[in-house]
N, C-alpha and C positions, 0 to 999 in steps of 0.2 A: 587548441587541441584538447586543452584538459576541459573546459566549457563543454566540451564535445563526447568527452571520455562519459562522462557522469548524466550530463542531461536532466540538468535541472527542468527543464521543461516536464520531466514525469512526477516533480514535485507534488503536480496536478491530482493525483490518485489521493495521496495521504492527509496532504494539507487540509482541505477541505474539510474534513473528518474532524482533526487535528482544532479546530477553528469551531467545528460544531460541539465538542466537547466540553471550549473555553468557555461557550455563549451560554451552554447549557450548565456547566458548573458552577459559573456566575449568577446563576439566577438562582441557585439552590441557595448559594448567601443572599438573597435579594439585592444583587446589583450586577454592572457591566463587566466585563474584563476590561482593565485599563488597557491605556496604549501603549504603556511599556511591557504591561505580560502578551500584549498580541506581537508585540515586534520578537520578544526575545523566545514566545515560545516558534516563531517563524524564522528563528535564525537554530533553534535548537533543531527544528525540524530539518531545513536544512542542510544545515552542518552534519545530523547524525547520517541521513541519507545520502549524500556523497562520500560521506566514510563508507558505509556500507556496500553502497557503488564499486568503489577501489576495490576493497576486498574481495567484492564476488570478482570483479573484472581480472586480479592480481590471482587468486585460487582456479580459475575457471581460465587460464593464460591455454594450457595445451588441449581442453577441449574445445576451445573457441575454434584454435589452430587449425583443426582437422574438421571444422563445419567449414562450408563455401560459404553461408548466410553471413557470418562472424567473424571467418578471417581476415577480414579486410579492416576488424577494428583495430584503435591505436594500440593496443598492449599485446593481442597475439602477432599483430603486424610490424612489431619494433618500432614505433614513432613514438612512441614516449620510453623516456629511458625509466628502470627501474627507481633509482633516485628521485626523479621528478616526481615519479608516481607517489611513492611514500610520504615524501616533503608536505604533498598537495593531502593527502590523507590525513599527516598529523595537524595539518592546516586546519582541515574540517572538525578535526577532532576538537581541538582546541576550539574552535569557536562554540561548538555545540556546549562543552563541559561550561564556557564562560557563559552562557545560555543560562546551563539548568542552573548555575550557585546566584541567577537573578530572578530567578523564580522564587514560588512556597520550598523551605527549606525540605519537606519529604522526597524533593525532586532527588535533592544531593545524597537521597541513600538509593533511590528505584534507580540510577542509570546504570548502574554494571549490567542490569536486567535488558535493558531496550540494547545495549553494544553485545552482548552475549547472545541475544540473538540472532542480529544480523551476522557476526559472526560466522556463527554454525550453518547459517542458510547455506551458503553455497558447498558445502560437504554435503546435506543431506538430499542431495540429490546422487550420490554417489553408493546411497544406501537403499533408500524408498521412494515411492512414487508418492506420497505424503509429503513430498517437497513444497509442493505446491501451498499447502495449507498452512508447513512453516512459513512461508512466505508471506501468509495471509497472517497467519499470528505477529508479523511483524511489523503489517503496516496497521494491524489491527490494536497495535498499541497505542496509534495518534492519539485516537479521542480519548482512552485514559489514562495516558500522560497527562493529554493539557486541562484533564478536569481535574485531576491532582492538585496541575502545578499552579492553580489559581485559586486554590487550598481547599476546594470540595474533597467533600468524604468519598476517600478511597473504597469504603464500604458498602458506600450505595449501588446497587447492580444495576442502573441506568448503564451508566459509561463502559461495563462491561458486557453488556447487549451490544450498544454498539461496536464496542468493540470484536462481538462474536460476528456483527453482522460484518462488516467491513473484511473480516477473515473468510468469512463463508464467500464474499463478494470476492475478493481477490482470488483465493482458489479456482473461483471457475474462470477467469477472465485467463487465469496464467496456463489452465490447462489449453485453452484456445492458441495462446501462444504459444504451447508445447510441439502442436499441430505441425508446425513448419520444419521441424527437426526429429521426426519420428524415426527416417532411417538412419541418420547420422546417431541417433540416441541407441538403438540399438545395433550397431556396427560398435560403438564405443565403450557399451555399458552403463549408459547413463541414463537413469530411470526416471520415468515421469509417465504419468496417466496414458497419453497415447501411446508412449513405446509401451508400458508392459499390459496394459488392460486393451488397447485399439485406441483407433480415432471414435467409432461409431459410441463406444461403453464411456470412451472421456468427455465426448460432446451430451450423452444422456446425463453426466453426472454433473455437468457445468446448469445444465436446464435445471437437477433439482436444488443445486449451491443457489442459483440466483432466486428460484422460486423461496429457499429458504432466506434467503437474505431480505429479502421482501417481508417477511414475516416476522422475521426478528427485529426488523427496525421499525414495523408497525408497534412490538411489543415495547422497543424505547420509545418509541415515541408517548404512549401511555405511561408509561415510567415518569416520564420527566412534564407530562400534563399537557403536551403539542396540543398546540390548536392547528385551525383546518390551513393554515400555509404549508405545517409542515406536512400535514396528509394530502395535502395537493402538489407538492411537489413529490411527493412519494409515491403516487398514483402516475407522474409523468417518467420518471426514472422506471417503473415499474413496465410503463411501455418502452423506454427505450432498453430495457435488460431484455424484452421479449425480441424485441428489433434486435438488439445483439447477437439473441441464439437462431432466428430467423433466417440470418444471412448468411450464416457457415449451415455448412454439411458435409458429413465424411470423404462425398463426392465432388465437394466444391469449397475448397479454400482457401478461394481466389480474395476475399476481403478479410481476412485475417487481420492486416492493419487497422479498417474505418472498422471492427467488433472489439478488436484490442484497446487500442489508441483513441481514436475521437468518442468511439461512444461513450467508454467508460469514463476520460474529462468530462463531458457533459454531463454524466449523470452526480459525479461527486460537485461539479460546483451548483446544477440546479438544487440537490439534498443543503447545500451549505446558504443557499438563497432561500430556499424554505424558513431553516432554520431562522436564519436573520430577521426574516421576514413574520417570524411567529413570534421574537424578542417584539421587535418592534410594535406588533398591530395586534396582540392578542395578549 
C-alpha cells in the first residue's frame, strides 16, 4: 500500500535529469561518475521524492477527500493509518540524508534547500496558480544536485539551464494534469492555471513552457559542448513534446494520462540516452 501511496514508478520524470547532470558534471572534471555516486545519488533521489510524496499526500488529505478523481487514494480513504504514514516518511528521509553525507561534502549544506522545497510545494497551491512552476523548481533541482554532488562547480550555469529547462518542462506537463480537476478546484479554492486563467489559456501556456524548454536545453547542451547524440535526441523529445500538446484540447481531454504519463517517461529517458550516448561516442 505504501509502494502504491508514493509511486515510485514517477521517479521516471526526475531521475533521468538527475543522471544527466551526474554524466555531464563528470566530464567537466574529465572523467565518469563512479558507481557509487550513481547509486547513492539514486537513492538520495529517491528517498527525497517519497518524502516529498508523503507530505503533499499528508497536507493535501482533505482536498483529495472531496475530488472523486482522488478519494479513493490510501490517505484520504483511511487505509493507511497516520503513523504508518510518517514511520514510512522518516524512512525515506533517512535514507536520502545517508545519501547526501556519501556524496561531494557541498551536498551536506545544499539539502535543507531541495527538503524546503518540497515542503512548501503543496501549500502553494492554496495561494497561486504558479504552483505548478514550484513544482517544476523542484524537480528541476535533479540535474544540479547531482552535478554538485560529484563535485562540479556549482557556478557553472550549464546545470542551471537545465535545471531551468526541466522546470519550464514540468510546469506545462502538470498544468495538463491540472485539467482533470478544474471544477473540483474551483468549488474548493484550490488554484492552478486551468481553474483560475481556463483550460483553453493553461493549454496555450503549457505549448509555450514546452516550446521554451526545447530551447533552453538546446542552450545547455551548448554549455556543456553536446555533440549530435545529444541534439538528436532533442530533436526526438522535441516531437514527442509537440505529440503531447497535439492530443489535449480544451474540448478533448480524453488522453490526459498517454500526454501526462507515457509521454513525458519517454521523453526524459530518451534526453538521458542522448546524454549517455554523447559521454560515450563523442
Amino acid at each position: 500500500m505504501l509502494l502504491e501511496l508514493v509511486k515510485f514508478e514517477h521517479s521516471v520524470f526526475a531521475l533521468p535529469y538527475a543522471y544527466i547532470g551526474a554524466l555531464y558534471g563528470a566530464a567537466v572534471l574529465g572523467r565518469w561518475p563512479t558507481w557509487a555516486e550513481v547509486v547513492w545519488i539514486t537513492v538520495a533521489m529517491v528517498g527525497a521524492r517519497a518524502f516529498a510524496f508523503v507530505v503533499n499526500r499528508a497536507v493535501d488529505k482533505e482536498i483529495d477527500a472531496r475530488n472523486p478523481r482522488t478519494a479513493g487514494r490510501a490517505v484520504p480513504a483511511g487505509l493507511i493509518k497516520a503513523g504508518e504514514l510518517w514511520a514510512f516518511a522518516a524512512v525515506m528521509l533517512a535514507a536520502f540524508l545517508f545519501a547526501v553525507w556519501q556524496l561531494h561534502p557541498i551536498t551536506r549544506w545544499l539539502w535543507p534547500i531541495v527538503l524546503g522545497a518540497f515542503v512548501i510545494y503543496p501549500y502553494t497551491k492554496r495561494f497561486t496558480w504558479l504552483c505548478h512552476y514550484w513544482l517544476g523548481l523542484c524537480l528541476g533541482l535533479a540535474p544540479v544536485g547531482a552535478w554538485v554532488a560529484v563535485g562540479a562547480p556549482i557556478g557553472d550555469p550549464a546545470p542551471w539551464l537545465f535545471g531551468v529547462a526541466v522546470m519550464l518542462w514540468t510546469a506545462g506537463f502538470d498544468i495538463i494534469y491540472a485539467t482533470q480537476d478544474v471544477e473540483c478546484d474551483v468549488r474548493d479554492g484550490v488554484h492552478s492555471v486551468p481553474a483560475d486563467l481556463g483550460i483553453a489559456r493553461g493549454l496555450l501556456m503549457t505549448r509555450v513552457l514546452h516550446l521554451g524548454t526545447v530551447g533552453v536545453l538546446s542552450a545547455a547542451g551548448f554549455l556543456v559542448g553536446a555533440g549530435w547524440p545529444y541534439y538528436a535526441a532533442l530533436a526526438i523529445a522535441a516531437v514527442l513534446l509537440a505529440y503531447e500538446n497535439m492530443i489535449i484540447s480544451p474540448t478533448d481531454l480524453s488522453r490526459v494520462n498517454a500526454a501526462f504519463f507515457t509521454t513525458n517517461g519517454f521523453i526524459a529517458i530518451v534526453l538521458f540516452t542522448g546524454v549517455l550516448a554523447d559521454r560515450l561516442i563523442t
